[in-house]
N, C-alpha and C positions, 0 to 999 in steps of 0.2 A: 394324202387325204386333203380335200376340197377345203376351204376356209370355212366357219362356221358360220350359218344364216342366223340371223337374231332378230327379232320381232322388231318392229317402226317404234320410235320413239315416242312412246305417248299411248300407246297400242299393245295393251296387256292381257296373257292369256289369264283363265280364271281358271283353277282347278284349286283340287284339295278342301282344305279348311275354309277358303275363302267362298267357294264353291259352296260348299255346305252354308254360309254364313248368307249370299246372294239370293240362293231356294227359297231358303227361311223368308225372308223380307215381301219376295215376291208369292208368295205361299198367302205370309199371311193375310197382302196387299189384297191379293184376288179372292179370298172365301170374305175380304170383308167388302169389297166392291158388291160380291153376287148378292150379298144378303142388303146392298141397298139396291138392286134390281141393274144395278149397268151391265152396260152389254158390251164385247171385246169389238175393237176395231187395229187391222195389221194395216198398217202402212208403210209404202215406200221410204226405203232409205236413201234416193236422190229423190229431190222436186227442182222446180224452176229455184233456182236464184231470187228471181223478182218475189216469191210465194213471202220472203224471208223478210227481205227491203220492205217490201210495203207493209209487212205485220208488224214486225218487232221495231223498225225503227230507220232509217240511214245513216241518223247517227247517234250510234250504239256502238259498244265496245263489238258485242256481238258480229256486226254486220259492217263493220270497217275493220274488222280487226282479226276475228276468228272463226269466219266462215270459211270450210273449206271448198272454193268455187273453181270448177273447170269449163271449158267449150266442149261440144259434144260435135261431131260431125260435120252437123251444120253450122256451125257455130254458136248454138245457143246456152249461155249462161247456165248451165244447173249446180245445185251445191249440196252437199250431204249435209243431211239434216241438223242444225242446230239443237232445237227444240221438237216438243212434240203436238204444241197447242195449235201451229199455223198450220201444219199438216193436216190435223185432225177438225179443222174449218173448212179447208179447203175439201175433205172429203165429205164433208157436211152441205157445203153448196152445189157440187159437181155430183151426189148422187140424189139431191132432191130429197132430202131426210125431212125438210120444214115441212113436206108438203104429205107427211106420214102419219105422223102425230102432233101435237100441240107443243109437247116439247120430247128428249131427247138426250140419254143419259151414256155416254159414251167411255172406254178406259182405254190403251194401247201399251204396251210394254216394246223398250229393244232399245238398238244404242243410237248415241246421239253421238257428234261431231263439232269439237272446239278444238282450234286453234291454240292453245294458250299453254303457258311453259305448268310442266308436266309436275304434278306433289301430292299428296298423298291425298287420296279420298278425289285426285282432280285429275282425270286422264284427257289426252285428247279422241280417243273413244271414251264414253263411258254410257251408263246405262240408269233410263229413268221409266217407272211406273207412273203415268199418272189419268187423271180423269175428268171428264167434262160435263157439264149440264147448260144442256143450249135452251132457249124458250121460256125462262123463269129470270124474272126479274128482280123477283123478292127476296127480302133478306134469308128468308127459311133457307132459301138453295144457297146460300153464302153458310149459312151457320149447320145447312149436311155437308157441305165440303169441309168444314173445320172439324165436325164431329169427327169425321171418318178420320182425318188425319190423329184427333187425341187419339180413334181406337188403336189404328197402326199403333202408335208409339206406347200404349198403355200395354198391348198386347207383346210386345218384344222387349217391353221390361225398361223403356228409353226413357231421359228424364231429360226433356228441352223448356222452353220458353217459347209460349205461341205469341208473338209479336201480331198487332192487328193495328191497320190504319184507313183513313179514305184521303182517296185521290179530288174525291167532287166529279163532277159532269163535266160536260163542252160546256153547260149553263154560267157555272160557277167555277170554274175551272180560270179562263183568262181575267180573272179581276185578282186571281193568285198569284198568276205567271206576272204579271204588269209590275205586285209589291218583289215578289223572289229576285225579279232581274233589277230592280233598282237597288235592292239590298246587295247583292252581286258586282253592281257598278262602284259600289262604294268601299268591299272591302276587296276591290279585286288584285289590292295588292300582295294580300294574302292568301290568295290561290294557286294551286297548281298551274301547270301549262295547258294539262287536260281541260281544266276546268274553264280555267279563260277563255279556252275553244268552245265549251259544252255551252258559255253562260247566255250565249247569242241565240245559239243555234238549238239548243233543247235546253233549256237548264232547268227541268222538274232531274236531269240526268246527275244534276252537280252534287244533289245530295243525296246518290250513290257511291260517290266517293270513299277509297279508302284510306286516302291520304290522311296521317295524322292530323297534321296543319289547318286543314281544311274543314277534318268533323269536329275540331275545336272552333271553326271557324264560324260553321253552321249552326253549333250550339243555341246562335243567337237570330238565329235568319225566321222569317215568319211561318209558319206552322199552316200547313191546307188546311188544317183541320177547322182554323179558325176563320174559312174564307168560305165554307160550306155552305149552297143554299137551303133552302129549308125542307125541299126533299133529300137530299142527300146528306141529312144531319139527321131525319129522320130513321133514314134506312140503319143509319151505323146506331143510333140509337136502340132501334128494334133488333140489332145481331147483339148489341149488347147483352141486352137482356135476356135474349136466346140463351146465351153462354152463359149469366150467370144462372139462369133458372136449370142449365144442365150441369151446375158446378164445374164446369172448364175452363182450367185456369189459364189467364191470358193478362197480358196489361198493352196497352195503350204505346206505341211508337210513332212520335209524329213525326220524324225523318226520314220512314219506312216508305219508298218508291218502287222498288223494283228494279232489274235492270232493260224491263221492255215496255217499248213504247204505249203499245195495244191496252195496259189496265186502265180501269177508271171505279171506282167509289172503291168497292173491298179488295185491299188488299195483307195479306199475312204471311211468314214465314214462323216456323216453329227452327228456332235456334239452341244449338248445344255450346252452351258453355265450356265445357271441355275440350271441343275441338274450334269455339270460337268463328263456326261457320253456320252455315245453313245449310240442312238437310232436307227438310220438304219447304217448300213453298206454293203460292200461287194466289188469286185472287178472281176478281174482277172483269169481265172485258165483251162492254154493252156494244160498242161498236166495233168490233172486229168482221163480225160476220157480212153486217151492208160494206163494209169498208175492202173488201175482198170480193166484191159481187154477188152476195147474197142480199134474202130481205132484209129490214131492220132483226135483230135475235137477241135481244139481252144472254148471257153465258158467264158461265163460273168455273174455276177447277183449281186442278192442282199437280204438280208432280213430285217424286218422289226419285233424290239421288241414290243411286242404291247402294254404288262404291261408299258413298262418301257415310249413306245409314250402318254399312257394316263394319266401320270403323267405328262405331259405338258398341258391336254386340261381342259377347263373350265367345271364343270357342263352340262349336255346336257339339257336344256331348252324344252321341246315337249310343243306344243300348236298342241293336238290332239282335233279332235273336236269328243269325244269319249261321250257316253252314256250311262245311267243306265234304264233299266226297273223296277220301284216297281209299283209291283200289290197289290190291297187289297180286299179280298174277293176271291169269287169262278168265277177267271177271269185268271185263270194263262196259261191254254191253249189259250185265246187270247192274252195275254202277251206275250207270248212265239213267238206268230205270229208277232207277231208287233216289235219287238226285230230282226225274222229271216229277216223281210222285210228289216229294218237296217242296218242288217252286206250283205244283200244283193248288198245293195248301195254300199259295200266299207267302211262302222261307223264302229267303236271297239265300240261295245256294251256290256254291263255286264248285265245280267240277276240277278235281287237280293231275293238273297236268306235269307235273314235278316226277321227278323220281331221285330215289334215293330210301332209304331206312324209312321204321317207325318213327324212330327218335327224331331224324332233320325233318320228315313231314308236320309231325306235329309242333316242331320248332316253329316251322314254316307259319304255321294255321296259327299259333300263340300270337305271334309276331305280327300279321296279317289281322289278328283280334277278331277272328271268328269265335261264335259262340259254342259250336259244337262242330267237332270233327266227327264224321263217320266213315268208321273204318271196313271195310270189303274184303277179304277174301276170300279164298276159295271154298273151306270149309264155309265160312257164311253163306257162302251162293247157297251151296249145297246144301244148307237148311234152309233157305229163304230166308235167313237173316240177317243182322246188321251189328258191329260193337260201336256204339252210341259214346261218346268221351266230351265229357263237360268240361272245356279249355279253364272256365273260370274256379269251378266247386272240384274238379280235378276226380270227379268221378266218373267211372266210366261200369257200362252197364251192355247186354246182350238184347236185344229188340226182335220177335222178325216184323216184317215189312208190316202188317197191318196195327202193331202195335207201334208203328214209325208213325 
């Protein structure tokens, strides 16, 4: 016998419970997407390399670190997808969507692709829902991407902490960077190695950091918040409000960055205490779209980890009222009919292919957690009937087909 083949490290299949637990999240994702009017968009799971670098960052963890990137033929760079917001611009400029409506409500589902050592809820495949609104500048489109997110979580029974913060504009923006990195210079003896690298060359990045050392470090470092011009103090003002006038509870994180380059004023994650990570997030990101070769497009969104969401949900409990056919004897094309009549109705039906006794089949069907076995044979054919057997209430009863 051949050695055994095992799945890539990082690269997990999903069935069973989990399976069940995955549906659920994207289930309830997408009937609450529909009922805000977004519309589905599929895309490629290779893009350019460059689509990745020039959105998210070149120096990012991301994209020095856990891109997975090949040569193609020709030799040109492409990498399987990180994220799903750069993709989901790129197909916003490249089919001319500005140029459809005024603005532009988009969602995608599928997996994404990281680099990074392999833990629970954190694969290097994994899989994110999430959704966009391109052409609205205003805080309302900031405060329906957070709505949507309490509905998800309210609606799967989850109990997180929506962390909410602004980054500021290009306006207001570099008279922050100018206090952070002098604040940086001074206690850079108390940083990381990453960090001393980030504080030059990005450092809105350093206080992404998960180093101990360091978020004690920053405890003390200056706050965007407090650098804000007076539109973009405004705007976080007005989602405030939003939130509290819809009672969604949120506080205030002014350390909260993100780990990509592309946001600017809202940005949020709704965090689970329990597993001490982050399960949705998203925000902000006015210039992304001209910065990619589209027009100017203010845009907002968010995504939704769904490995890492199902490690908050219980068991998914189904009370199907699903069915088995055993036939015995030379009845199996009327089984068969009696089965098709079944899934006709709307029953998850199984057809049993087993043989053996009464006894082990309905072993079999108990065990398997069917709701009802129905039993065939000959005599049944022969009246056009059926013995009906409640696996649960353990009654069993005489049917023919029209009262099935």
């Amino acid at each position: 016998m051949s050695d055994e083949i095992r799945s890539v490290r990082g690269f997990h299949d999903i069935l069973g419970n989990d399976l069940k637990k995955f549906r659920r999240i994207t289930n309830v994702v997408r009937r609450i997407l529909k009922l805000y009017n977004f519309e589905e968009i599929i895309l490629p799971v290779v893009e350019y390399a460059e689509l990745f670098q020039r959105s998210i960052g070149e120096v990012t963890d991301i994209v020095q670190k856990e891109m997975f990137t090949f040569q193609d033929k020709k030799g040109r760079w492409l990498a399987l997808r990180p994220e799903g917001t750069a993709g989901t611009v790129r197909a916003y400029i490249q089919h001319r969507m500005y140029a459809e409506r005024p603005y532009r409500k988009l969602f995608y589902e599928g997996p994404m692709f990281r680099y990074e050592r392999p833990q629970a809820g954190r694969y290097r495949q994994f899989h994110q829902i999430g959704a966009e609104i391109f052409g609205v500048g205003d805080p309302e489109a900031d405060f329906e991407i957070i709505e949507i997110v309490y509905k998800i979580l309210k609606e799967l029974n989850i109990t997180v902490v929506i962390e909410i913060n602004s980054l500021g504009c290009l306006k207001c923006r570099p008279a922050y960077r100018e206090e952070l990195v002098t604040f940086l210079n001074e206690v850079e003896e108390n940083l990381c190695e990453v960090c001393k690298e980030r504080k030059d060359k990005n450092p809105l990045r350093v206080l992404d950091c998960k180093v101990e050392t360091c978020r004690e470090t920053f405890k003390s470092s200056p706050k965007v918040i407090d650098y804000l011009c007076e539109e973009c103090k405004e705007h976080f003002e007005r989602l405030q409000s939003f939130l509290n006038s819809s009672d969604i509870p949120y506080r205030i994180n002014p350390s909260l960055v993100r780990g990509l380059d592309y946001y600017s004023r809202t940005v949020f994650e709704a965090v689970s205490d329990d597993l001490s990570t982050t399960i949705i997030a998203g925000g902000r990101y006015d210039y992304l779209v001209e910065q990619l070769g589209g027009p100017p497009t203010p845009a907002t969104g968010f995504a939704v980890g769904i490995e890492r969401t199902a490690l908050l949900l219980p068991d998914v409990e189904e009370d199907v009222e699903s069915y088995i056919v055993i036939p015995f004897g030379e009845v199996k094309e009327y089984a068969m009919k009696v089965a098709d009549i079944l899934r006709s109705k709307g029953y998850t039906v199984e057809f049993s292919y087993r043989r053996g006794g009464l006894r082990k089949q309905l072993e079999y069907a108990d065990k398997m957690g069917f709701r009802y076995a129905v039993i065939i044979g000959e005599d049944e054919m022969k009246e056009g009937k059926v013995t009906l057997k409640d696996m649960r209430e353990g009654v069993q009863v005489t049917k023919n087909i029209e009262e099935l």
